[in-house]
N, C-alpha and C positions, 0 to 999 in steps of 0.2 A: 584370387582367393579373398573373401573377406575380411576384417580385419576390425579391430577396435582401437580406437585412438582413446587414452585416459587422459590426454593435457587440458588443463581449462583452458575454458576462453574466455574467463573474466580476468582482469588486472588487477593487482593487488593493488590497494590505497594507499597512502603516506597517512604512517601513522599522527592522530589528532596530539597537539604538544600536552605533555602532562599538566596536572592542574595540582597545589598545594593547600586545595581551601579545604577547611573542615568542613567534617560530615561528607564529605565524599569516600565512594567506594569503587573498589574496580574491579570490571567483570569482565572476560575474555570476551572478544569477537570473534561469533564463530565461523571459522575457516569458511569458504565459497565451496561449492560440491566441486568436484571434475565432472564433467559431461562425458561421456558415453558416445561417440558417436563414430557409427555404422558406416562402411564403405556398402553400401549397398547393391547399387549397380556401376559395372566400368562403366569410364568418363564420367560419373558426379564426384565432384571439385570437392574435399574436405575445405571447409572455412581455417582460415589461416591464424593460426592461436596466437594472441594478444602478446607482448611481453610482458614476463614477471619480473617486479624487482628483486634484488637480495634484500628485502627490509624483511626481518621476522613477523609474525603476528601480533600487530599492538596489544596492548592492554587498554581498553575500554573504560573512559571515565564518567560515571555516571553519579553526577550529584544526590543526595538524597530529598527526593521532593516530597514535602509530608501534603500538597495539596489543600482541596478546602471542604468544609463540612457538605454535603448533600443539603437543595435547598428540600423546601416539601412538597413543591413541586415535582423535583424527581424522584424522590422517596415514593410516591404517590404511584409515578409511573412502574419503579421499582414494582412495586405490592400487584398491580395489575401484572405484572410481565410474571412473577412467582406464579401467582393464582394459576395460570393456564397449566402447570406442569401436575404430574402427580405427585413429584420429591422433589422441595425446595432445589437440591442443589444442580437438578436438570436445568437450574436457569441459569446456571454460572455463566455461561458464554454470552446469551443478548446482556444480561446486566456489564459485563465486561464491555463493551458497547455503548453501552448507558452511560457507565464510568468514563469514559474515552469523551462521549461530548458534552461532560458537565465538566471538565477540567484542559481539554485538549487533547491530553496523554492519557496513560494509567500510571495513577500515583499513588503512595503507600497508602493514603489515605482512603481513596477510591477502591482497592482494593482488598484493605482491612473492611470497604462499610458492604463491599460485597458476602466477602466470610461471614460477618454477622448475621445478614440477612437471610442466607440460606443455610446456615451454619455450620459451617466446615472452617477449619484454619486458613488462615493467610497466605502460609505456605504452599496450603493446596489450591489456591487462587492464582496462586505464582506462578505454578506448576503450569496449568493451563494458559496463562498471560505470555507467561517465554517461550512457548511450546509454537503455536500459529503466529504468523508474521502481521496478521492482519489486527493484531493488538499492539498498538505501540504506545511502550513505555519512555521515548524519546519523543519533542515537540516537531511536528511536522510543520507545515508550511500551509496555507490557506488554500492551496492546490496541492493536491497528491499524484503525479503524473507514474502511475505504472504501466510499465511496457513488458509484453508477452513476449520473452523468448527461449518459449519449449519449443518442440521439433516443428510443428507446424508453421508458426510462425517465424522461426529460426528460417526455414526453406523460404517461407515469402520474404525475406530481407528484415525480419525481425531485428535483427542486431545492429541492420543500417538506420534502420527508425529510430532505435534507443539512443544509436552513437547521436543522429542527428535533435534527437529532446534533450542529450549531456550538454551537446553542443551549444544550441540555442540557447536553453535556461541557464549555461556557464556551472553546473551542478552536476558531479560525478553522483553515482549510484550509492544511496542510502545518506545521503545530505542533503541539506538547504540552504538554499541563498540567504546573502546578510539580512535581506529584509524581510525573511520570514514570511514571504511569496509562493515561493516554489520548491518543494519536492520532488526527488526522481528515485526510480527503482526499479531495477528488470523483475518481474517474479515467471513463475512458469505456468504452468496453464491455465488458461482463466474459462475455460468452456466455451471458446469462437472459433475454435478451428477449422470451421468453414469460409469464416472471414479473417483469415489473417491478412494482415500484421494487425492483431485487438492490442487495443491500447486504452485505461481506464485514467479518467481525472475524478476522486472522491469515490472509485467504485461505480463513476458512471460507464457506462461501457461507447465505445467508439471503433466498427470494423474497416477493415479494409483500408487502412491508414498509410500514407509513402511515406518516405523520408521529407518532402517536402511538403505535405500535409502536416507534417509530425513538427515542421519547425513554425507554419501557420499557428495550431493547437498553440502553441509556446509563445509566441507575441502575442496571440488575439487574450492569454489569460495576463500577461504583461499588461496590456493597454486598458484592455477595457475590464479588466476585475467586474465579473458579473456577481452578484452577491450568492450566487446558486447557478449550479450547471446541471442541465440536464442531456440526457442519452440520445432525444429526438434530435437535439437543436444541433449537440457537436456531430452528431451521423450526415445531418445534411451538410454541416460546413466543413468538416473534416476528414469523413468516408469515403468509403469506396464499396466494394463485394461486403456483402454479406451472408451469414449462413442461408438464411433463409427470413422470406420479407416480415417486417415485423406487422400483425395485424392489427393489432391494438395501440394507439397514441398512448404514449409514456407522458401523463402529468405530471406527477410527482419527479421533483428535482432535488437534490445534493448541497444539506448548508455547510456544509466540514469534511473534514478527511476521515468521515466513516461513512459503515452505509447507510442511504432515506430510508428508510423504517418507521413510519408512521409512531410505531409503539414508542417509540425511541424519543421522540419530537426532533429528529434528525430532516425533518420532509419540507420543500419549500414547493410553490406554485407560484408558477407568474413571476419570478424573480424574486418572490418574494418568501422569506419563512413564515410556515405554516406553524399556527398554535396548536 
C-alpha cells in the first residue's frame, strides 16, 4: 500500500558562533521543508534520511550593510530596464538584479535606491528580496555551485552529486569557503528534467552531471578560475544526457553569481566581460 514518508533529508547545520558587533541584527533561518516522498511502486528503495542533530534553530546574524551609492552608469541601466514596463514597480525584480551586481549582495542601500526609483517602500522591496532565494542578501563566492534536488533529479542521484560538490568544494549547503571562491546549495527545480542530475555555476546551466563529474566541475573552478563561465563550455566538460540538443550556441557567459542578462551588464564573451 502506498505510503508517505515526511522525514527530511537534509541535515541540520551547526549553528554560525554569535557575533557582539554593533549594528547587527538577527533574523531566523528559515527551517528546511520535509520532503514528501512517495512509495510508489514495490521494490523502489526510499532514500535513507540524513541524521538530525538535537541543536535547535540558530538565530541568524546578519550585519547591517548600508552598501554603496549606484554609479550612473547603473542608474542609466536602471531608467532603461523601468521604461520597458507599464508601472514602474513591475520592474522591481531585474532592478533587484541590477542591485545584486553593482554590490555583490542586496544591501540596504541597493535596496532603498530600488524603492525610490519605482517608488514603493523599502519595505515592499524587502518583501520580494526575502521572498525568492535567487536574491541574496548574504556575500556568495565568485562561483555559485547549485545542485537540483527535486524528484527528478533526486531519482538520477541528485543527492549523490550535491554530497559529492559539499565534498570536494569542503562547503556544506548555503556557505562559502574562507576565500570567498565557492558557493554550494541544493535548490529544487531548475527546469532540466530531462537532463538530470542539472546542476548550475552563476545560473549557468550544466546536464546530466555524475558525482564524478560533479567533483571535476569543483577543482577545474578551484584551479583554473575562468573569469566567466559559460553553459556550452561546462556541458561539454562536465555533461552528460540532456533534455533535448541545444540548437543554438550559447555566447553570452556568466561574470557573477547572478544571471547574463545583457540588460543587466551581467554578460561576458570570450572570457571576457562584456560592456
Amino acid at each position: 500500500m502506498s505510503h508517505i514518508s515526511t522525514t527530511s533529508h537534509r541535515r541540520w547545520r551547526r549553528p554560525r558562533p554569535r557575533s557582539t558587533a554593533p549594528g547587527c541584527v538577527f533574523v531566523l533561518r528559515p527551517c528546511q521543508s520535509a520532503r514528501l516522498v512517495a512509495d510508489l511502486h514495490n521494490g523502489i528503495r526510499h532514500r535513507t534520511p540524513r541524521a538530525l542533530t538535537d541543536e535547535p534553530v540558530p538565530l541568524r546574524i546578519r550585519p547591517v550593510d548600508q552598501g554603496k551609492e549606484w554609479s550612473e552608469e547603473t542608474l542609466e541601466r536602471a531608467r532603461a530596464i523601468i521604461a520597458r514596463y507599464p508601472q514602474k514597480k513591475s520592474a522591481v525584480m531585474p532592478l533587484l538584479f541590477l542591485a545584486m551586481a553593482e554590490d555583490g549582495r542586496l544591501t540596504s542601500t541597493g535596496m532603498r535606491q530600488v524603492a525610490d526609483l519605482v517608488g514603493i517602500t523599502p519595505a515592499q522591496v524587502l518583501s520580494v528580496a526575502s521572498f525568492y532565494t535567487m536574491y541574496k542578501r548574504d556575500r556568495t563566492g565568485k562561483y555559485l555551485i547549485s545542485a537540483c534536488t527535486s524528484i527528478s533529479c533526486m531519482l538520477a542521484d541528485g543527492d549523490e552529486v550535491f554530497e559529492a560538490i559539499e565534498t570536494e568544494a569542503g562547503v556544506p549547503h548555503g556557505e562559502t569557503d574562507e576565500e570567498g571562491l565557492i558557493s554550494v546549495e541544493h535548490v529544487e527545480c531548475i527546469g532540466a528534467c530531462g537532463g538530470a542530475t542539472a546542476v548550475q555555476v552563476n545560473y549557468e546551466l550544466i546536464e546530466g552531471v555524475t558525482p564524478e563529474k560533479a567533483r571535476e566541475l569543483v577543482r577545474w573552478l578551484q584551479q583554473e578560475r575562468p573569469q566567466t563561465v559559460n553553459t556550452d563550455q561546462m556541458q561539454e566538460m562536465f555533461g552528460g544526457r540532456r533534455s533535448f540538443d541545444w540548437a543554438i550556441a550559447e555566447e553570452d557567459s556568466a561574470v557573477g553569481p547572478f544571471p547574463a542578462f545583457p540588460s543587466l551588464g551581467t554578460v561576458g564573451r570570450n572570457g571576457e566581460r562584456s560592456q
